[in-house]
C-alpha positions in Angstrom: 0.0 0.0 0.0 1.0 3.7 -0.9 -0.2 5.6 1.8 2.2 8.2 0.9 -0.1 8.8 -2.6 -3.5 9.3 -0.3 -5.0 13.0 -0.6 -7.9 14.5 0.5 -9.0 15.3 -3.3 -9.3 11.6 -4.4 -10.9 10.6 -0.6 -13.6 13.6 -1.4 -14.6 11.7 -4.6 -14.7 8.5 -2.5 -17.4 9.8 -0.5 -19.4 11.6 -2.9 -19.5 8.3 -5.1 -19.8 6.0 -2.0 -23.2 8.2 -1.4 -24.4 9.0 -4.7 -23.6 5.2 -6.2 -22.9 6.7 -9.1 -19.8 8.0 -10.9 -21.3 10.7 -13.1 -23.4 11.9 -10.3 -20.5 12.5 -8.2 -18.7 14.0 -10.8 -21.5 16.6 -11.3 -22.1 17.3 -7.7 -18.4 18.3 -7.6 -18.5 19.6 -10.1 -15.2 18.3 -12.2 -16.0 15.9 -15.6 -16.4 12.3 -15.3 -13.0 10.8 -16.3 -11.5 13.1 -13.4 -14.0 11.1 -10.8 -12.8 7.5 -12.3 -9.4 8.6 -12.3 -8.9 9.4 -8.6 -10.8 6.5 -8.0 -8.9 4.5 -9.6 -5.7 6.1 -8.3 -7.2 5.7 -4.6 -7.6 2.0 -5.1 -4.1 1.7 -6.5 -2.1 3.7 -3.8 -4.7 1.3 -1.1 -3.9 -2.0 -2.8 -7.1 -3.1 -3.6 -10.7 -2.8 -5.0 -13.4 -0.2 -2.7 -16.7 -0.5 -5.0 -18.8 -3.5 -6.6 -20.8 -2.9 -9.5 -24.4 -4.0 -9.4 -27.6 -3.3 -11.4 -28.2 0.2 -10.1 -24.5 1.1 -9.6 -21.7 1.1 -7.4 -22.1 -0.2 -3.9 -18.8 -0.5 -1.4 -17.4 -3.6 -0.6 -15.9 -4.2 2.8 -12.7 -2.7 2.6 -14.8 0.3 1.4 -17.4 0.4 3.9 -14.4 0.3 6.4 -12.3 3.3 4.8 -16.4 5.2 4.3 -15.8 5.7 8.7 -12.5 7.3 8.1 -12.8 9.0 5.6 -16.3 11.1 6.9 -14.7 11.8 10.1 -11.9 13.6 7.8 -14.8 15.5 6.3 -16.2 16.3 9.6 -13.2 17.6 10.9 -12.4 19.6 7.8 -15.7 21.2 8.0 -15.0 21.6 11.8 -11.3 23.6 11.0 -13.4 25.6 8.4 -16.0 26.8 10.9 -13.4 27.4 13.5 -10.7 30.0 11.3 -14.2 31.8 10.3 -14.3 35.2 11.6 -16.8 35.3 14.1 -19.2 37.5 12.1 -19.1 35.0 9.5 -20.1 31.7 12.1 -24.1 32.0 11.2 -23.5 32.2 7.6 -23.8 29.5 4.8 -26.1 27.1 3.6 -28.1 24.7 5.8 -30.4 21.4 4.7 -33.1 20.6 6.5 -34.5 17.6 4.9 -38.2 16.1 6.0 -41.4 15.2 4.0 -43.6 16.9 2.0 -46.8 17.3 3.8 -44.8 19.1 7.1 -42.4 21.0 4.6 -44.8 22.6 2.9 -47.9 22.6 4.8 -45.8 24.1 8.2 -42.3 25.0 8.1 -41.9 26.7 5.0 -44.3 29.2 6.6 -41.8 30.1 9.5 -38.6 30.2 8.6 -39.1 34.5 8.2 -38.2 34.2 12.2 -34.6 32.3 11.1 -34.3 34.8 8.4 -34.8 37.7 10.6 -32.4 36.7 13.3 -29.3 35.5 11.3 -29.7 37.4 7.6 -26.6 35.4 5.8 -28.1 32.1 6.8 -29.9 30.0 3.6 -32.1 27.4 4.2 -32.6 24.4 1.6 -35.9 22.6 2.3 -35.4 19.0 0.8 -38.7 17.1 0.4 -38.3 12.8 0.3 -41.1 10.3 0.6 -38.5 8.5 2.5 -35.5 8.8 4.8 -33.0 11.4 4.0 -29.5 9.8 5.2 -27.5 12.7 7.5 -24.8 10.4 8.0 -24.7 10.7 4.0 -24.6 14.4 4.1 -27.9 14.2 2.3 -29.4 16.2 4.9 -27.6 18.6 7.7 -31.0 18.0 9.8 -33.7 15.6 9.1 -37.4 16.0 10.3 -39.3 12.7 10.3 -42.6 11.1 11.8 -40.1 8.2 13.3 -36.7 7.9 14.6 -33.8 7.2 12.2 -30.9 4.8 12.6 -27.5 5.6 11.9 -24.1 5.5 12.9 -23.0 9.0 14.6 -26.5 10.3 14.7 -28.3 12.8 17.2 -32.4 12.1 17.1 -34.1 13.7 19.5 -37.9 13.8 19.9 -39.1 17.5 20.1 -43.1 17.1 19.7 -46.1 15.3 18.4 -49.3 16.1 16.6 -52.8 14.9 15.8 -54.4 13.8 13.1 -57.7 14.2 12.6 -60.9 13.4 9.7 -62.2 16.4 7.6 -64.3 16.7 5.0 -66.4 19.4 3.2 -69.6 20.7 4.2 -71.3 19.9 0.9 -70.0 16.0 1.1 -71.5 15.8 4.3 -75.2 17.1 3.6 -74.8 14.3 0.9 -73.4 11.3 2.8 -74.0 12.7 6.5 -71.7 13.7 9.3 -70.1 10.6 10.7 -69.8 10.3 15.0 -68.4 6.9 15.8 -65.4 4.5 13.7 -68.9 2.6 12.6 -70.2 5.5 11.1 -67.3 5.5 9.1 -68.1 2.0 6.8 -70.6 4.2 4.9 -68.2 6.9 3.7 -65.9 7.6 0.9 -62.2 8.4 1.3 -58.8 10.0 0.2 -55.6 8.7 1.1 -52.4 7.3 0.1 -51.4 4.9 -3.1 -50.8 1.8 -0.6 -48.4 0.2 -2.2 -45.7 3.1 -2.8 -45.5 4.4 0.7 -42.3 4.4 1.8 -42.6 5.4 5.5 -44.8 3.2 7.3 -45.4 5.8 9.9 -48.2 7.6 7.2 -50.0 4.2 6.9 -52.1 6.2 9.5 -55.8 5.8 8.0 -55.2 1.9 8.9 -55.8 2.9 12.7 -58.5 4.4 12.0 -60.7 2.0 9.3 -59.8 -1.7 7.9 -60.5 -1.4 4.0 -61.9 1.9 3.7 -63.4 2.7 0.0 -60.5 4.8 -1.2 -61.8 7.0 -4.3 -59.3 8.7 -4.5 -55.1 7.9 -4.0 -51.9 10.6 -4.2 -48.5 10.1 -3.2 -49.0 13.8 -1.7 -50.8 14.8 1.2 -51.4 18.3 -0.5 -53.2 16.3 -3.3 -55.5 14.3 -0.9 -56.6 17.8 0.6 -56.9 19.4 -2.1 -59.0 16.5 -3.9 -61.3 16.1 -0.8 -61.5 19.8 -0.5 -63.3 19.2 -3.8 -65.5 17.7 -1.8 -64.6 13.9 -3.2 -64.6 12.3 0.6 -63.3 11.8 3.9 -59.7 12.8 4.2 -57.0 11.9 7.0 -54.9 15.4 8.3 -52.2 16.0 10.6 -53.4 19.2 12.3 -50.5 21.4 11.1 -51.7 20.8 7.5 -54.6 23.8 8.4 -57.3 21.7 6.6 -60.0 24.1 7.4 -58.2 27.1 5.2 -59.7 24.8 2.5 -63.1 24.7 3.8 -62.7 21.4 5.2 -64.4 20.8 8.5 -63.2 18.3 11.5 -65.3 16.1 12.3 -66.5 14.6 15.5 -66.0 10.6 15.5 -64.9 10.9 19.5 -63.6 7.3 19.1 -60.5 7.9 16.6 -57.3 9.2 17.9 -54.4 8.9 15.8 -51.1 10.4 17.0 -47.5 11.0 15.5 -44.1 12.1 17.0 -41.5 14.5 15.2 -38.2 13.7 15.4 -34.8 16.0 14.9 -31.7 14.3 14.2 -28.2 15.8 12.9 -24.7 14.0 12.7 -23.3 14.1 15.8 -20.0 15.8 13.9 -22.1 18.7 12.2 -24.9 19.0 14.7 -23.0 21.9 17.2 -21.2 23.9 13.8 -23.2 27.3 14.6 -24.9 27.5 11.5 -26.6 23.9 11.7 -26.6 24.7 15.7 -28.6 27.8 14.9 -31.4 26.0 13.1 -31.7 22.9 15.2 -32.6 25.4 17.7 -34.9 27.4 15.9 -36.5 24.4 14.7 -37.3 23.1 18.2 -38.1 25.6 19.2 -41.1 26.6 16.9 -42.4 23.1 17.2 -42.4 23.1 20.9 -44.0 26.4 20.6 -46.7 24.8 18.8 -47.1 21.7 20.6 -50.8 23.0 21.9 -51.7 23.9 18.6 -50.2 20.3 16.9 -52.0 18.5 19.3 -55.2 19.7 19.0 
């Protein structure tokens, strides 16, 4: 082995390709041409003796000597962003870019809405809002902070519980002169629903209408919960809402089936390397703290 040959430019293109899976993706996130990506690669695996990545159908996926070096290697990065945080001046420590990564009913249906306060308080901070339908991976620098309805897994990671919320059944007025207002789970058998395409959720923690109804007569399915209120705002049936969503801006009303509760937790969770850098520091913070500001409100 040639450890003398290691650099940090041909570990950065380790990373980005042992995350992405992908040479030309990594390439383009770093913004240098393909053959420049393969080439360190190739010239890491050379100066380390041996092979880091198998090919399989969807890409590149590390082998063991890979996954080992992967540890190593991201608590270089970590420390490198640590050394860059530290030489900042001090006016400069709450500026940059920070990802907060979650799903897309909470991103846009609560926090887009409230980041002015963050914006107020540190002016050179930028906030990317990264929507998935599944887990964004911190430990894979997909995400500086992930928001999530259950607690990730992951090596070096911070998850932390800050609040919960309701969800509750709405529908429009003029479905419900139609069909009538429903007052117990029974009631329920009768109705018409919105919800989720079954079979491409991701999360199981938004299978939530299944606590509430065995087989209900979906009429309508969407991978979004923005589509499901909009299409029963249409008035097309019974829709399942977390209480942040604001249904009733729609002109959806709640309605009273006093046996249904259905309740979810929000989780926080950061790298335990990036988690107390100001900038990320500043919005894990902020974030908590608007959510435990609104606990009353989310579990209504």
């Amino acid at each position: 082995m040639q450890f003398q040959h290691l650099n940090w430019d041909d570990l950065r293109v380790f990373l980005e390709v042992a995350r992405a899976g992908n040479i030309s993706k990594s390439a383009k996130r770093l913004n240098i041409d393909h053959s420049t990506a393969s080439r360190r690669i190739t010239q890491l695996e050379f100066s380390l003796g041996s092979s880091l990545f198998e090919r399989n159908r969807s890409g590149l996926v590390l082998n063991a000597l890979g996954q080992r070096l992967l540890v190593y290697v991201e608590g270089i990065e970590s420390n490198v962003l640590a050394i860059g945080e530290a030489v900042g001046a001090k006016e400069l420590e709450l500026s940059g870019t920070v990802r907060v990564g979650t799903m897309e009913g909470i991103a846009s249906l609560y926090l887009a809405e409230r980041f002015l306060g963050l914006r107020e308080r540190y002016g050179a901070l930028r906030i990317e809002l990264v929507t998935s339908s599944q887990q964004l991976h911190v430990t894979r620098r997909e995400a500086d902070i992930f928001l999530s309805f259950f607690r990730p897994e992951g090596r070096g990671l911070d998850a932390e519980m800050i609040g919960k919320f309701n969800l509750n059944l709405y529908a429009t007025r003029s479905y419900l002169d139609k069909r009538g207002v429903p007052t117990s789970r029974a009631d329920l058998r009768d109705h018409d629903f919105v919800g989720y395409v079954h079979d491409l959720i991701q999360v199981d923690t938004v299978r939530w209408l299944d606590e509430v109804i065995v087989n209900p007569n979906l009429v309508f399915h969407s991978t979004s919960m923005i589509s499901q209120m909009h299409a029963a705002s249409s008035g097309l049936g019974i829709v399942l809402l977390p209480t942040f969503a604001v249904p009733e801006r729609l002109g959806l009303e709640r309605l009273p089936v006093q046996d249904v509760k259905v309740e979810r937790k929000i989780w926080l969770s950061a790298h335990q390397d990036l988690r107390y850098i100001p900038r990320v520091k500043a919005v894990v913070q902020y974030l908590m703290a608007i959510v435990r500001k609104d606990m009353e409100f989310l579990s209504t």
